[in-house]
C-alpha positions in Angstrom: -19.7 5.4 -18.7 -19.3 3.1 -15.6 -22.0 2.2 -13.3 -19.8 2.5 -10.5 -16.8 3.5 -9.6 -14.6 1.9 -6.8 -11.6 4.5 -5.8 -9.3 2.4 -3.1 -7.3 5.3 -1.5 -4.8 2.8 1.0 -3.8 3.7 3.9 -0.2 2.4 3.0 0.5 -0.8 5.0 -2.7 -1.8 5.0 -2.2 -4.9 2.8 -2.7 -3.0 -0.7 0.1 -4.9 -2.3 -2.2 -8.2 -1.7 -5.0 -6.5 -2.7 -3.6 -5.2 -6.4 -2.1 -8.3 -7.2 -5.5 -10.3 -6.2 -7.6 -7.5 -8.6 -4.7 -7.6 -11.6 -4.3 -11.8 -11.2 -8.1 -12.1 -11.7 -8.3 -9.2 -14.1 -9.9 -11.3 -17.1 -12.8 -13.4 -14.7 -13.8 -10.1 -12.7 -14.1 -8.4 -16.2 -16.4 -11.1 -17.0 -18.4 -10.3 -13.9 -19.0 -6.6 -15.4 -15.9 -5.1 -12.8 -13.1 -3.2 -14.5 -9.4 -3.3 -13.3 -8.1 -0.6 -15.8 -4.3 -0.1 -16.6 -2.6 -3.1 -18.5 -0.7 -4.0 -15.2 -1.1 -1.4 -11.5 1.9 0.4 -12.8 -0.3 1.9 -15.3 -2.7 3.3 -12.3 0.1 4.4 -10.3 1.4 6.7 -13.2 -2.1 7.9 -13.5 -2.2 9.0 -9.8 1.3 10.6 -10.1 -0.3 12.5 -12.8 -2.6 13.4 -11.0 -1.3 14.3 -8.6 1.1 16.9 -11.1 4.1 14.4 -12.7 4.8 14.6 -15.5 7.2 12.4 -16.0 8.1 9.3 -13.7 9.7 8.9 -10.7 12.7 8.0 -12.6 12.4 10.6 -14.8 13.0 7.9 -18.0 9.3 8.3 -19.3 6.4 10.5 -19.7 3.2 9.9 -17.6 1.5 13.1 -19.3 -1.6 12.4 -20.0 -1.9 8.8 -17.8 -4.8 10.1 -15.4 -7.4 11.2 -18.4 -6.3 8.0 -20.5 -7.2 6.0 -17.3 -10.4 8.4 -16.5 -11.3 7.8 -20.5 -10.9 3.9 -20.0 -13.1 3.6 -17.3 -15.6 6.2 -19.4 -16.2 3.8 -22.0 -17.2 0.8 -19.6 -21.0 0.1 -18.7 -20.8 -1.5 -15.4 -18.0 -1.2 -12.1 -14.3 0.3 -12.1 -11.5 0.0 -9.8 -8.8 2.2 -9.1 -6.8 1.0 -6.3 -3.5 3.2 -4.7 -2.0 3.9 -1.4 -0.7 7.1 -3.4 -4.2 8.5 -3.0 -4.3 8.8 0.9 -2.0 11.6 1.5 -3.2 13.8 -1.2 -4.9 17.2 -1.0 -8.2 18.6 -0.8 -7.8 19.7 -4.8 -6.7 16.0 -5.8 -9.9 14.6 -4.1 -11.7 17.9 -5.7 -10.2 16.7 -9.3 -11.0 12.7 -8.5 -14.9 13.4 -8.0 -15.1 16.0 -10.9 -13.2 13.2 -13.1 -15.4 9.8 -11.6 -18.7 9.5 -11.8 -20.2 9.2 -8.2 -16.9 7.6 -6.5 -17.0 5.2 -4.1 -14.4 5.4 -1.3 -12.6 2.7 0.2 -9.8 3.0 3.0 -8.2 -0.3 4.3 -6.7 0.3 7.7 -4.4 -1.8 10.0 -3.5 -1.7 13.7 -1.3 1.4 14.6 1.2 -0.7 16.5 1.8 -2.9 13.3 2.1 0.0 11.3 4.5 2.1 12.8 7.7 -1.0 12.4 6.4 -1.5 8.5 5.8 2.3 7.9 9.4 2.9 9.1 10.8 -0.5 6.7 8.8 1.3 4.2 10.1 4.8 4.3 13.7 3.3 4.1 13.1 1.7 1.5 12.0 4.8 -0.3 15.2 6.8 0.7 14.9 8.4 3.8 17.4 8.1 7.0 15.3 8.8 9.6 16.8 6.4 12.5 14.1 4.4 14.5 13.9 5.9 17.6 13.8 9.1 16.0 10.9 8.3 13.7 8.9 6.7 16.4 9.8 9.5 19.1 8.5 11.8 16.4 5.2 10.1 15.4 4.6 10.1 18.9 4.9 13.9 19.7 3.0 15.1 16.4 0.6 12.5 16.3 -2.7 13.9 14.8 -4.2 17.5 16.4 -1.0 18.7 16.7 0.4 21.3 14.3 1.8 19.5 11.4 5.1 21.4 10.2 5.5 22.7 6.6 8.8 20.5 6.0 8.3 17.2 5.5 9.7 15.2 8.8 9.2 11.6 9.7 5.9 12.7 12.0 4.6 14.2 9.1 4.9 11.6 6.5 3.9 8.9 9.0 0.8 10.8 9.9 -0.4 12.0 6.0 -0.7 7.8 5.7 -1.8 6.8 9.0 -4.2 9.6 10.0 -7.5 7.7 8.9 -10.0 9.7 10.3 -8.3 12.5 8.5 -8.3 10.7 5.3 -11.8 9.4 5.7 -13.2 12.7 6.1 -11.2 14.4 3.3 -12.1 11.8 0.7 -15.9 12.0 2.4 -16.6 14.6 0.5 -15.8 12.7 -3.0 -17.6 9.9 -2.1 -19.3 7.3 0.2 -16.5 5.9 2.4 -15.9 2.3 3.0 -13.9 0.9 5.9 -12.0 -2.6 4.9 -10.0 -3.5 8.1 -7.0 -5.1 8.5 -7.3 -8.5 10.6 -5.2 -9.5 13.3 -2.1 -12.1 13.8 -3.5 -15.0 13.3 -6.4 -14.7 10.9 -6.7 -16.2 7.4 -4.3 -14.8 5.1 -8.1 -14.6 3.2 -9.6 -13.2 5.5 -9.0 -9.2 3.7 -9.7 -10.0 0.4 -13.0 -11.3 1.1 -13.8 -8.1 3.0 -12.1 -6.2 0.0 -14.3 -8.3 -2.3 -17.8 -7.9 -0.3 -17.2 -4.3 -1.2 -17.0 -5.1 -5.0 -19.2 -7.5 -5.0 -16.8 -10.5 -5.7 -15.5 -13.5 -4.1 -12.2 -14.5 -4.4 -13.1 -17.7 -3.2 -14.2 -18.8 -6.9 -10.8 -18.1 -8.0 -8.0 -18.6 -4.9 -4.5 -17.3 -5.7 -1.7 -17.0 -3.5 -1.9 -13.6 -1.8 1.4 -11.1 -2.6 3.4 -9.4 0.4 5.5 -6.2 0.0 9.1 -8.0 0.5 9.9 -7.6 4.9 13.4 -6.5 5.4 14.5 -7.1 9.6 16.5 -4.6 11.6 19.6 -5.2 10.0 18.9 -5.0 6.5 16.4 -2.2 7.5 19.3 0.0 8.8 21.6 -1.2 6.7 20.1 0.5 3.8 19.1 3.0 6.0 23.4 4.0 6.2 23.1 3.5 2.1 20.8 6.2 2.1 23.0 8.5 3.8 25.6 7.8 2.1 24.2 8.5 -1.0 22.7 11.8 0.2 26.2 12.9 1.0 27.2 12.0 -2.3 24.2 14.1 -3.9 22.3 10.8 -5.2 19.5 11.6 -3.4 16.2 9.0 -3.5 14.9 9.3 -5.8 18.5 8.8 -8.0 18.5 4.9 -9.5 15.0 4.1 -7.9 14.6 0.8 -10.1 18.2 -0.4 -8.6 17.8 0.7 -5.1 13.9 -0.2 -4.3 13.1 -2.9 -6.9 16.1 -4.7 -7.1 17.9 -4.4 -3.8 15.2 -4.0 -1.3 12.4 -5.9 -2.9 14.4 -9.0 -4.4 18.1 -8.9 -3.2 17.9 -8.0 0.3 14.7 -9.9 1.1 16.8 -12.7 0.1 19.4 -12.7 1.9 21.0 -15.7 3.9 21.8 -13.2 7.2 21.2 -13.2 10.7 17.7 -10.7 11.5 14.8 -10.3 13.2 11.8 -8.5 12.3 11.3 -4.9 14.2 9.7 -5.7 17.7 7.9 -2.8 19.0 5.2 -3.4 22.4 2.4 -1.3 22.7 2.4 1.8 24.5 -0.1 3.7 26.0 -0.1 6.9 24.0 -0.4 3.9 20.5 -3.5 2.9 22.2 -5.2 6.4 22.9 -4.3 7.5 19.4 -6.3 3.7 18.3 -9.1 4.3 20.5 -9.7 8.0 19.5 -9.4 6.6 15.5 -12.0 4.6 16.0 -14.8 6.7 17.7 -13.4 9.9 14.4 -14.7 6.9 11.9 -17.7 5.8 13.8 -18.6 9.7 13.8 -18.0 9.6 9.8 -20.5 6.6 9.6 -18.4 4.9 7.4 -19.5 1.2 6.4 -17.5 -1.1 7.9 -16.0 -4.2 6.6 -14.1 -6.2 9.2 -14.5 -5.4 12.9 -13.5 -2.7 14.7 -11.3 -4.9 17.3 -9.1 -5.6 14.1 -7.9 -1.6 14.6 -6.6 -2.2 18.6 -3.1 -2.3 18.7 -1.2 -5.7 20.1 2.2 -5.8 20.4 4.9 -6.7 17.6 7.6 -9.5 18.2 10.6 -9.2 17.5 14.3 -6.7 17.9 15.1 -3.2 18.7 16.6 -1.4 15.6 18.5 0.7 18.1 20.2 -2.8 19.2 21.7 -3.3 15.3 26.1 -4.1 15.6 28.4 -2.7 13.5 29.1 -6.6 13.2 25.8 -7.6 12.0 25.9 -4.4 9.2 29.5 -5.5 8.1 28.0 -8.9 7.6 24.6 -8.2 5.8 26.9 -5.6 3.9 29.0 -8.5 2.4 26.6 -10.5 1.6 24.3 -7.8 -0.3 27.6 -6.8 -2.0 28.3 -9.9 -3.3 24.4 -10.6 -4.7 24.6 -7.2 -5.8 27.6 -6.7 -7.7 27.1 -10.3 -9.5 23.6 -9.0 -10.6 25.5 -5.4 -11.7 28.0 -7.6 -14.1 25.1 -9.5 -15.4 23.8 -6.3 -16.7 27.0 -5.2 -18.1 27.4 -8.5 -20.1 23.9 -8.4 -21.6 24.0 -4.7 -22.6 27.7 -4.0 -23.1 28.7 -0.3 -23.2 32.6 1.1 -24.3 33.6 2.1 -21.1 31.1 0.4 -18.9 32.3 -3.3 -19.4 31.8 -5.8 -16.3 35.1 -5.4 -15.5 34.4 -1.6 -14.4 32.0 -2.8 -12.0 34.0 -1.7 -8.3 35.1 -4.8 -6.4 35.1 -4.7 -2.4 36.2 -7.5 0.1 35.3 -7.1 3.9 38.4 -6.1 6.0 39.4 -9.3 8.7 37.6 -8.8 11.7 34.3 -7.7 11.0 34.9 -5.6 14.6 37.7 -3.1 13.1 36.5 0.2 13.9 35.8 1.6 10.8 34.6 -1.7 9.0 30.9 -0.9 9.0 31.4 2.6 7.1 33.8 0.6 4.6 31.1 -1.9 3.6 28.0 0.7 3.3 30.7 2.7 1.5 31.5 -0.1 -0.8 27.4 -0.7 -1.6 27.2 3.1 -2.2 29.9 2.5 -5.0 28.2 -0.1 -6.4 24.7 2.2 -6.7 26.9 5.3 -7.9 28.6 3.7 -11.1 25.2 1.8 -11.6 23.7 5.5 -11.8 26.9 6.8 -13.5 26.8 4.5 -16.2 22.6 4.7 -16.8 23.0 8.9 -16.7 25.9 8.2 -19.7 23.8 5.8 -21.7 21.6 8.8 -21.5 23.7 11.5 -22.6 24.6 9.4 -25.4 21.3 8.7 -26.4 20.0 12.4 -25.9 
């Protein structure tokens, strides 16, 4: 049975991506140290939490995750010294998740990372998108900004709400208090050592990653074209009842983590200056974690918010989606008959795949709802033809 157990609950944004690929790249030395990163790769402790948190089956719905969160629970059993778990998926949960976590760990230790509230409310919004919803910008900040925390949260999930069940860290501190000890790794600001979190991360496990330097991993940015460009996908694809999650691997993996990241297209990162109501919400976050007596790792100063260069979403042409539209089509439909030619399917050869070309003029009205159109056909007879490979195989 482990010593210790680390449970690293986010908050999302908070530089978690770095931080799992940091524990799972030195998996083998910090196991030598006595410190357990369980699951083969983090996938395996993100099915576990899903599980956990009542899944059954994936997000895809291709495989079974029965059973992931007691196969994780038994791996760390039948260690002697530290475990880490470490997801963002944790932070939003309720009460009886954290009830289940300390009944399953023994002793947990908590750990929150947390980031400035202006930084997090441009990548929260990239992030959202990215997992299917349409909320435009201005709605989804003039939202978080009317229900931000100690107002009544509403039953149905809205933008306000799903910003605040990640960003609401007093709120998470104090519900996963009563697991465990609660550590408080925070963020630093512009400018500081892309290090500089991973050694706070690491004085909590009692690590260095100084001994053994890798190059830290970044969730893939997106700018606010490509951000509301796949913002329009997602609506497009609602109205044609392929709802996120439908084709989850294509749409987040492939297209917004790899293909649109990598894009040659004109864009800017989202801009957003501080506002006054962003810095009372900061300050008043700070004094609810001093009041937890959390340990803190970092310095509070990291968790005042400073303004974000950059564009307005709102500001986005129909010009400038037209273009990135083209440009993702063409990436994306060559990657689409690459797949076809590798796994060849009666009926489902690369020819199949749709072919679109951008009407002259990227300023005809109507051009911008023809090119998200065109990407939605491309997602749609991807999903079409994965949902008859599985009929076939049922």
């Amino acid at each position: 049975m482990a010593r210790r157990v680390i449970v690293h609950v986010g908050a999302m944004k908070s530089g978690t991506t770095s931080l799992q690929h940091a524990l799972y790249a030195h998996r083998e030395r910090l196991a030598e140290l006595g410190i357990l990163v369980p699951g083969q790769t983090w996938r395996d402790q993100a099915d576990a939490v899903w599980n956990l948190r009542g899944r059954e089956k994936s997000l895809a719905g291709d495989r079974s995750i029965d059973g992931a969160w007691q196969r994780l629970v038994d791996e760390i059993d039948g260690w002697p010294d530290t475990a880490i778990i470490s997801a963002e998926l944790l932070a939003p949960v309720d009460d009886d998740v954290v009830e289940r976590v300390a009944e399953s760990l023994t002793s947990p230790e908590i750990v929150l990372s947390v980031r400035d509230l202006n930084r997090n409310l441009p990548a929260m919004w990239q992030e959202v998108v990215q997992n299917g919803e349409v909320w435009a910008w201005p709605d989804f900040l003039a939202s978080a900004r009317v229900r931000r925390p100690r107002w009544p949260v509403p039953d149905v999930v809205t933008s306000a709400s799903r910003f605040w069940s990640e960003q609401d860290v007093v709120s998470i501190a104090k519900k996963w208090s009563t697991a465990g000890p609660v550590h408080v790794v925070t963020v630093p600001g512009p400018g500081a050592p892309r290090e500089a979190l991973l050694e706070r991360f690491g004085e909590v496990i009692g690590f260095s990653f100084e001994d053994v330097p890798s190059q830290p991993s970044q969730n893939a940015s997106l700018g606010v074209v490509r951000t509301d460009l796949l913002r329009r996908l997602n609506l497009e694809l609602d109205s044609r009842d392929l709802p996120y999650p439908a084709g989850i691997r294509l749409r987040k993996h492939m297209l917004a983590k790899k293909i649109l990241p990598g894009l040659d297209v004109e864009d800017e990162r989202i801009g957003l200056r501080v506002e006054p109501w962003v810095e009372k919400v900061a300050t008043q976050q700070i004094a609810g974690l001093h009041k937890l007596e959390v340990t803190l790792h970092g310095d509070w100063d990291d968790l005042m918010p400073v303004d974000v260069d950059g564009a307005d979403p709102s500001s986005v042409t129909d010009e400038q989606i037209v273009s990135a539209a083209a440009a993702t089509h063409v990436e994306l439909r060559a990657w689409l008959v690459r797949r076809a030619k590798k796994s060849p399917r009666e009926g489902w050869g690369p020819e199949t795949v749709p072919e679109w070309a951008p009407r002259p003029g990227a300023a005809t009205p109507g051009a911008a709802e023809d090119a998200v159109d065109a990407l939605a056909d491309l997602i749609e007879w991807a999903i079409t033809r994965r949902r008859a490979k599985q009929a076939t195989d049922a």
